[in-house]
N, C-alpha and C positions, 0 to 999 in steps of 0.2 A: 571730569573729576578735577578737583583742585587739591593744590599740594601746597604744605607749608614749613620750610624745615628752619627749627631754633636750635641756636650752639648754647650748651649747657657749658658755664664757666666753669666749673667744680672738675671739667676733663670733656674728653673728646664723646661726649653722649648725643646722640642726635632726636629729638623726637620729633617724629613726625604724624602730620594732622590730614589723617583720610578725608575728605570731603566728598558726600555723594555717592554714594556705595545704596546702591539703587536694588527694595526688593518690591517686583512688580507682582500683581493680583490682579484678574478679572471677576467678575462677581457675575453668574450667568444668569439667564432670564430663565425664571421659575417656572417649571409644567410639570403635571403629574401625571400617570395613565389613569385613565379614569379606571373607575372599578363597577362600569355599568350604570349606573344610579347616577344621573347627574345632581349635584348636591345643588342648594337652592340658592340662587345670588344672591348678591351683598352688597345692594347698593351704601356706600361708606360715608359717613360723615366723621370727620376731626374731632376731637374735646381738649381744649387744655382747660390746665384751672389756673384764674390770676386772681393776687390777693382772697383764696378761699372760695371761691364760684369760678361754675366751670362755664366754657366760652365754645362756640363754635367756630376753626378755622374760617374764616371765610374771606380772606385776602390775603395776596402775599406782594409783597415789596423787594426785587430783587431775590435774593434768599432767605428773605427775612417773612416769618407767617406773621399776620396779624388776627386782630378781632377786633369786634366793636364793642364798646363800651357807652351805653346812654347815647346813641347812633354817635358816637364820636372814636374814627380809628386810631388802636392801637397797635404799633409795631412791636414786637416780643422778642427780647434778649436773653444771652446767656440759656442757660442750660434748664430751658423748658421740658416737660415731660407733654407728650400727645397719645389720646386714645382713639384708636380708631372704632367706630361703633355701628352700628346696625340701622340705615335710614329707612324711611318709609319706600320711596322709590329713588328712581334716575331723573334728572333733570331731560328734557327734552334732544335727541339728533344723538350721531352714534360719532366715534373718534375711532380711525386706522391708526396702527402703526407701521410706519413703513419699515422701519429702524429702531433700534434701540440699544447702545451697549453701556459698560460700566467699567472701568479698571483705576486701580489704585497706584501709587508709587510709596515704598518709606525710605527714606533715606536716613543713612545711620553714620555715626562719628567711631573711627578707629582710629588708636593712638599706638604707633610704632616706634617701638623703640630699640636701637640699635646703639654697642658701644664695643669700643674698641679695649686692649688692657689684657690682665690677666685672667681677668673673669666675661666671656662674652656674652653678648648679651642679644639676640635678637626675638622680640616675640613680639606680638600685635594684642592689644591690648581694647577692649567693648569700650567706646565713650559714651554709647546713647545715644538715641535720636534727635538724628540734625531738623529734618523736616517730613513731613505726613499728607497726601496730597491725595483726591479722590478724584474723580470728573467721571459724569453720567450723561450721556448726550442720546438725543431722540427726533426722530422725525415722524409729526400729526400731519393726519385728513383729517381734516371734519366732513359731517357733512351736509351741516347749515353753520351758521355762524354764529359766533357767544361771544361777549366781553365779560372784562374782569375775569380771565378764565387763569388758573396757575394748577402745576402738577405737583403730588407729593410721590417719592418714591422712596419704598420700605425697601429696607435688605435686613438680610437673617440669611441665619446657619441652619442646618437640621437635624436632628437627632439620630440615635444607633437607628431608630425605626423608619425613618424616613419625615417624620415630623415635623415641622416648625419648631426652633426652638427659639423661643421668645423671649427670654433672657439675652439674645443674640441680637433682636429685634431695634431696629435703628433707621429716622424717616428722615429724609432730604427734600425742601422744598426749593420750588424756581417758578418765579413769575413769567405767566406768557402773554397776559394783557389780549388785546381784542385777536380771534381766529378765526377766519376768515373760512369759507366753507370753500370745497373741495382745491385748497392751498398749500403745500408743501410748507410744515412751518417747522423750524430746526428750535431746538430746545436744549441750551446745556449747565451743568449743573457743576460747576467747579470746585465744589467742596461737597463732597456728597458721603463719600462711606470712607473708613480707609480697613482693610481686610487685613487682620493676624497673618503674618508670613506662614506659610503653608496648609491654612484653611482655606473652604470653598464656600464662597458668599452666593448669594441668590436673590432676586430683585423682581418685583412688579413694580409696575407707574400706576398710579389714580387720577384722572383728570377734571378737575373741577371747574365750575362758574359759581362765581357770588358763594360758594361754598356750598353746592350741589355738584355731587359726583354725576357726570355723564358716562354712560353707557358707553368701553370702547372694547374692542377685541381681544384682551386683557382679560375680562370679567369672567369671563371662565376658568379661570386659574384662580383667581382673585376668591371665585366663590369655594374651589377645594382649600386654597390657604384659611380662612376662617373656617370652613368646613372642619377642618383638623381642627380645629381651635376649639369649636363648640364641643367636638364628640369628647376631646379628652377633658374637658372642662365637667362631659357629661358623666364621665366615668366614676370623676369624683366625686361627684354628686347624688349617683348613685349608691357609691359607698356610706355618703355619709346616712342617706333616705333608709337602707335596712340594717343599718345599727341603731338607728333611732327610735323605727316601728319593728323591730324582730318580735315575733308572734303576734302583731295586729294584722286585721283587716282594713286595708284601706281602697278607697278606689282610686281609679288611673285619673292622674290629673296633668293638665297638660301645665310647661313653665315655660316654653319656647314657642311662640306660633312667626312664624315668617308669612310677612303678606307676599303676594304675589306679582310679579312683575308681569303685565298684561305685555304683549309684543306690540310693536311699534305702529300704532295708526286703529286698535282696537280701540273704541268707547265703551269704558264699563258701562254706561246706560242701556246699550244694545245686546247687555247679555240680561242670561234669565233675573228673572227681581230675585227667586230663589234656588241657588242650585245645594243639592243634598249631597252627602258627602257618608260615606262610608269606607271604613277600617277597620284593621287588628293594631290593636298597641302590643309589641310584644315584651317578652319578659325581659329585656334591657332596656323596655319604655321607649321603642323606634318603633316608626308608624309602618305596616305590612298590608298586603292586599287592598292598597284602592281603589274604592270605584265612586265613578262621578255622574248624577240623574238630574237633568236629562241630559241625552249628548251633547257636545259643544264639536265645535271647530278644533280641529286635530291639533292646530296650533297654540290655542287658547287654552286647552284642557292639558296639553306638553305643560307649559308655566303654572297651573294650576297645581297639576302632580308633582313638581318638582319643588316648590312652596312647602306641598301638604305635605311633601315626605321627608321635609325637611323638620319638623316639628319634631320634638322633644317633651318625653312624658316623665313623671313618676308613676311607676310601672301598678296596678292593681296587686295586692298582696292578700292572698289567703293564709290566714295565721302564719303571716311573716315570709310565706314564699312567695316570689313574681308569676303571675300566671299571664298568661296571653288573656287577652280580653276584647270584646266589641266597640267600639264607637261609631254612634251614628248622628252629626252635625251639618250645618248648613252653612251656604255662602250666601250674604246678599249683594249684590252688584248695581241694581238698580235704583232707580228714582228713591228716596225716602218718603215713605206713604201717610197720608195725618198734618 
């Protein structure tokens, strides 16, 4: 702490300038219990929007994101807005965390004042904050090697329910440049989050090349964090679906389909050219009883069913109620024929 006492000419009043009145927060690393049903990954890609058109992260400079613009990089300032969005796949090799934590510091200004006389006077007095300070630090395996590779890391709060709440929702990025496969690489983030004195923050990492999310030990979490995301997104969606048709018929129509993240070293060419697909969509428009013809590889048809059950319908309505309903659709995986 630092101290600084001024003599007030007008009589013997002292005020004095707190310096560094320190309130520390950790921000914990996010997990949830599963609830059975593992929800369907999320491999992530970035969006900001500059000057009206939106951009894909896909570099970062110190802690600074960029993008490219008419292949030429731009580094992005000041108080950018980023979406994180829904990619086709994972970039190729998986990432460990060995480590990871996060904690904040605020430092705040109080003004003491003390005076001598017939009226005393001693009380301590709010100045505001001195300074706000964050650091996120982590240690990667790979486990082949990538350039151009930088991490973002989201913190959020969460709701009475246990939720995301996204209002809360806040990304930090830090350049790791080329990573080395099976290398101990430390990663730290010096201005990352700063957490409300006695709130509880919550943190995943995303690890990218060239602005391709790779696959790291994280992504399990990562897939219930969006996973909350879509279902309550879903809910609305459904409210607004039967005020709109109440006493129509309509059929179940899907709006969400998630591709499938095949496991590592499978060639979609070596699966069937058509696999059949059967379900129930049920009356909150969530996919029920799947099944998959012909068999596959227990591992294969794991990522298949956890994709397919991740899909999101508007539900079949008979004169305006949700009724459970059939689906029966196909995968093609193979060679394109013609």
């Amino acid at each position: 702490m630092y101290y600084f006492d001024r003599l007030n000419r007008a009589g013997i009043a002292f005020l004095t300038v707190v310096l560094g009145f320190g309130v520390h927060a950790k921000a914990i690393a996010a997990s949830w219990l599963q609830d059975g049903r593992e929800p369907p990954l999320h491999p992530t890609v970035i969006i900001t929007e500059y000057k009206g058109k939106s951009y894909t992260v896909s570099n970062v400079h110190g802690e600074y994101p960029g993008i490219y613009i008419d292949g030429h990089a731009k580094r992005l300032y000041g108080k950018q807005k980023y979406q994180p969005l829904r990619a086709v796949g994972f970039a190729p090799g998986f990432v460990r965390f060995k480590s990871q934590s996060a904690s904040s510091q605020t430092k705040t200004l109080t003004w003491h004042l003390a005076e001598s006389g017939a009226l005393a006077v001693n009380e301590n007095l709010p100045g505001g904050t001195y300074s706000a300070t964050g650091i996120y630090h982590c240690t990667l395996i790979a486990s082949e090697a990538h350039t151009d590779t930088f991490i973002a890391v989201i913190f959020f709060r969460t709701d009475l329910s246990g939720a995301p709440d996204l209002s809360s929702s806040a990304i930090a990025f830090r350049e790791v440049g080329p990573l080395p496969a099976g290398t101990e690489e430390d990663v730290t983030i010096n201005c990352s989050y700063v957490a409300p004195p006695g709130q509880h923050y919550y943190f995943f990492t995303l690890v990218f090349t060239k602005g391709q999310e790779i696959r790291t030990d994280q992504s399990e979490i990562v897939a219930s964090f969006f996973r909350r995301q879509e279902m309550a997104s879903h809910r609305s969606v459904l409210e607004k679906y039967f005020l709109q048709f109440g006493g129509s018929n309509r059929p179940a129509v899907p709006y969400l389909r998630v591709p499938p993240q095949l496991p590592s070293g499978v060639n979609p060419s070596t699966l069937p050219s058509s696999i059949k697909v059967r379900f129930m969509v049920t009356e909150g428009g969530e996919v029920d009883s799947l099944s998959l013809d012909p068999a596959l590889d227990p591992q294969v048809s794991r990522e298949l069913s956890r994709a397919l059950d991740g899909w999101l319908f508007l539900p079949c309505l008979k004169l305006g109620y949700p009724v459970r309903t059939p689906v029966e659709t196909s995968l093609s995986f193979g060679p394109a024929s013609g």
